[in-house]
C-alpha positions in Angstrom: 26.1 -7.8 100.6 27.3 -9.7 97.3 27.4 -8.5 94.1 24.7 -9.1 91.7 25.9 -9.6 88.1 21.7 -10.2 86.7 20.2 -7.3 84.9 17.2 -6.1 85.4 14.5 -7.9 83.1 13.6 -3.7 81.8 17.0 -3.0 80.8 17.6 -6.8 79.2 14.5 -5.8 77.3 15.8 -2.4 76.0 19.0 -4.0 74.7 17.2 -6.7 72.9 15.1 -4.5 71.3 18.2 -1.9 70.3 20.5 -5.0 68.9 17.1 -6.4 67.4 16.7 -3.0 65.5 20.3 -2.8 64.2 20.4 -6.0 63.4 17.1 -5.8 61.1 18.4 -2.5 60.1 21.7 -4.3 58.5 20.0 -7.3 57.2 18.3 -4.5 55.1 20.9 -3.0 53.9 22.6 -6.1 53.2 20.2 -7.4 51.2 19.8 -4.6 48.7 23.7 -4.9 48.2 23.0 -8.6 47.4 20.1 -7.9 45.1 22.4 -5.4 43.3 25.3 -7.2 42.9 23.7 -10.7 41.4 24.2 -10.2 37.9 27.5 -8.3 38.1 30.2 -9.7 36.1 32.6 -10.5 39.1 30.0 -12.6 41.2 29.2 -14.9 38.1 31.8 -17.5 39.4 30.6 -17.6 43.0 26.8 -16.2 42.9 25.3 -19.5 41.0 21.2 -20.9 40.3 19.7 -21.7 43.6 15.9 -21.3 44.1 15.3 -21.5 40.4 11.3 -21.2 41.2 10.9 -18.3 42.8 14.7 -16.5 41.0 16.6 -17.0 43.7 20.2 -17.2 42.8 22.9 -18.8 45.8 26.2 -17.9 47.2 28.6 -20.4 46.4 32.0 -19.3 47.7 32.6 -21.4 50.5 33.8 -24.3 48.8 33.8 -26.7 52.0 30.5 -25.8 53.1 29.1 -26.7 48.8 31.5 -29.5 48.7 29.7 -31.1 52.5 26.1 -30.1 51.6 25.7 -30.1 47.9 28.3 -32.2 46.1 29.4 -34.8 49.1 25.3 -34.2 50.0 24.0 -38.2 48.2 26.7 -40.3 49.7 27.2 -38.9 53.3 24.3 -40.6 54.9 26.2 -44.2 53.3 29.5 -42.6 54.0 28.9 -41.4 58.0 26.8 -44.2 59.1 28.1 -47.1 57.0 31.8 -45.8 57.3 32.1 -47.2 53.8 33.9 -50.7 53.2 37.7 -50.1 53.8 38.5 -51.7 49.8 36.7 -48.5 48.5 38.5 -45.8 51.1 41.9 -47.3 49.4 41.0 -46.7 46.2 39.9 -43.0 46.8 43.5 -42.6 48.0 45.9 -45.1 46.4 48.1 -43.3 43.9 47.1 -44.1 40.2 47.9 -43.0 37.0 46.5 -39.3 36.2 46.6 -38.6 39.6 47.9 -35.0 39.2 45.1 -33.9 37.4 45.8 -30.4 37.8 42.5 -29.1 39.9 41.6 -29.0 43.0 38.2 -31.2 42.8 36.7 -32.9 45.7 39.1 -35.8 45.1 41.9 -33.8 46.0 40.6 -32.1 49.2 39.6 -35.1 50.8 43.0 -37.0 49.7 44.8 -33.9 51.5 42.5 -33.7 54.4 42.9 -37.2 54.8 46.7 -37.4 54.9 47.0 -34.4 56.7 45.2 -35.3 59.9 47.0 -39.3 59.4 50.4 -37.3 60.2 48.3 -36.0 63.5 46.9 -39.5 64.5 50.2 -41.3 64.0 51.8 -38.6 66.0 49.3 -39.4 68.9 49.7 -43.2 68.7 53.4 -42.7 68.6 53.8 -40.1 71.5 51.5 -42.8 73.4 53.1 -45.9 72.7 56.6 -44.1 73.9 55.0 -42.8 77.2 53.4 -46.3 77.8 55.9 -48.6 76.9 54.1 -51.6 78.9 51.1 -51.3 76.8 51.5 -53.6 73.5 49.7 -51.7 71.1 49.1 -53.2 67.9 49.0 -52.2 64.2 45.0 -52.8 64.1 44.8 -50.4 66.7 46.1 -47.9 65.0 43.7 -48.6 62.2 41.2 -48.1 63.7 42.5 -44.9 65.3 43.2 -43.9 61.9 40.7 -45.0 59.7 37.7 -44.2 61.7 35.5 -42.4 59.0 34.0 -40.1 60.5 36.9 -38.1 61.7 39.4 -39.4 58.6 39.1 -36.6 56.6 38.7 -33.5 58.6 39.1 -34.6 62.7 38.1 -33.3 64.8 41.5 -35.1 66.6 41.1 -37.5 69.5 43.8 -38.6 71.1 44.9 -41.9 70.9 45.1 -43.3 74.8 41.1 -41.0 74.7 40.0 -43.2 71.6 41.5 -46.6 72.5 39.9 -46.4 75.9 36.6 -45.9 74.6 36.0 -48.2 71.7 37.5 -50.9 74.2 34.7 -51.0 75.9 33.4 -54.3 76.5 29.4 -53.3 76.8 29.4 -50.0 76.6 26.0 -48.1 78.4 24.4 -44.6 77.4 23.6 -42.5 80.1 19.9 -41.6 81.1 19.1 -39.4 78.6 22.1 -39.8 76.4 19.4 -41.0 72.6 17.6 -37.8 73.8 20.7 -35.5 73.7 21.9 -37.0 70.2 18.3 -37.0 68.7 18.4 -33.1 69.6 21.6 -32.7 68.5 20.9 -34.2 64.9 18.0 -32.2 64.8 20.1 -28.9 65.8 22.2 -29.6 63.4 20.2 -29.7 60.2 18.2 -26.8 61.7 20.9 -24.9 61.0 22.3 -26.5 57.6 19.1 -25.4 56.3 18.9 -22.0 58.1 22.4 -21.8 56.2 21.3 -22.6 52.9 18.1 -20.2 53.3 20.7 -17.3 54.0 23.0 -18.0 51.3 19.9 -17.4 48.4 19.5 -14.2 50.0 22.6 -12.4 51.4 25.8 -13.2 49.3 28.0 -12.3 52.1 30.6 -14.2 51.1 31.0 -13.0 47.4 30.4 -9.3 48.2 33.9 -8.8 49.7 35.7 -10.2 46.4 35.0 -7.0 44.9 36.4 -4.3 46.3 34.8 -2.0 44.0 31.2 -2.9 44.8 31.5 -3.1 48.6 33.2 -0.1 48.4 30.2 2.0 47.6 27.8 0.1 49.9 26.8 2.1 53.1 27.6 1.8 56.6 24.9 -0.5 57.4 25.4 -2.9 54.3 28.9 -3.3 55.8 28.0 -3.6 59.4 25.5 -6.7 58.2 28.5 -8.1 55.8 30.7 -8.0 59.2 28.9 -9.6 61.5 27.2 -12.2 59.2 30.8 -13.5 58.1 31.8 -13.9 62.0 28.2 -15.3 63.2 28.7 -17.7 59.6 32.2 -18.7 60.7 30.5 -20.1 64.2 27.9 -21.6 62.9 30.0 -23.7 59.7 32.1 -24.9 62.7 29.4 -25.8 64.9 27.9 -27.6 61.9 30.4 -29.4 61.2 31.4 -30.3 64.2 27.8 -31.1 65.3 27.7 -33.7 62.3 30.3 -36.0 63.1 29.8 -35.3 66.8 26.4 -37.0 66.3 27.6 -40.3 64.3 30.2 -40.9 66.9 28.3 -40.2 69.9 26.1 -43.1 68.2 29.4 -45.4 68.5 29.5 -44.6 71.8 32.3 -42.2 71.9 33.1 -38.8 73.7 34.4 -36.6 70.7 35.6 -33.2 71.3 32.7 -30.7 71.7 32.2 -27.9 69.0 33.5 -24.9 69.6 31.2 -22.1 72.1 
């Protein structure tokens, strides 16, 4: 006889029910913490005006996730599926005058972001063009490696010989059922930038564990919910993000890295 691993459907149901009740029992207690802590003193920098219609106030603390879906938000529809023109990429980066400016603005993260993972790509095409000697790579190639927008600022990282390879493709075909998968995966993914941005006007789990003194006195529960919302949130942001880009360069008929599981 083998070993069955599957549960019975009775006992599958009993747990869903139990996590279902602690989980709802959390939420609850999570929520009065964030409806107690909105107009403290020490959550005015990160606990801004959201939902102004109904008083909703939002959680603002994760600066990449506001920087991607609320300041970068009105260009990075132009910016993902135009890939900008390569004249106005040069001038975001180029060193000017004033460019210390002594912040850390949205400028600054994607010039950082940017060089950062051009160290990684040249490190691919140069570990590449060592181990294959007999193939004459040129300098266009690795721009186009490099400059790729929609994995320039923050990857995710192909590899060069992976890259190369694919956008060589003479007439590239989409599997059966390939638009399908991308339209769903599109749709996925802003599911769940707005399931994000719902969450964030009511639980201000991000904020909450910048003072020590307030999540100090919340109960058990409270924290229980604060726990396991920041690890579930630190899948999802990945997923998002991932998910995003994934999409725009599935549409140019690459094979990016999948998000993580």
């Amino acid at each position: 006889m083998g070993i069955k691993t599957a549960l019975p459907a009775a006992e599958l149901g009993l747990y869903s029910l139990v996590l279902s009740g602690a989980l709802a029992y959390a939420g609850r207690g999570l929520l009065e913490a964030s409806q107690d802590g909105a107009h403290r003193k020490a959550f005015r920098e990160s606990v801004r005006p959201g939902w102004e219609y109904i008083g909703r106030k939002m959680d603002v603390a994760d600066f990449e996730w506001v920087m991607w879906f609320t300041s970068f938000r009105n260009v990075i529809i132009f910016a993902l599926s135009g890939h900008v023109l390569f004249a106005k990429l040069c001038t975001m980066v180029a060193p000017k005058s004033g460019f210390v400016t002594g912040t850390f603005d949205l400028q600054e993260v994607l010039f950082h972001g940017g060089s950062s993972f051009t160290v990684l790509r040249c490190t691919s095409f140069a570990l590449e063009s060592c181990a294959h000697p007999d193939r004459h790579y040129s300098l266009a190639d690795l721009l186009k490696y490099n400059f790729y927008l929609p994995f320039f600022f923050f990857g995710p990282i192909m590899t060069f010989d992976r890259f190369h390879a694919q956008v060589s493709q003479v007439e590239p075909v989409r599997r059966e059922g390939e638009l399908w998968h991308i339209r769903a995966q599109a749709g996925l993914s802003v599911v769940a930038i707005m399931a994000v941005d719902i969450f964030f006007h009511f639980f201000y789990i991000l904020t909450i564990p910048s003072d020590l003194k307030f999540a100090n006195r919340l109960p058990d529960s409270a924290l229980a919910g604060l726990a396991y919302s920041n690890l579930v949130y630190d899948w999802v942001k990945a997923a998002v993000l991932f998910g995003v880009v994934n999409t725009v360069a599935c549409l140019d008929h690459l094979d990016p890295p999948q998000p993580p599981k």
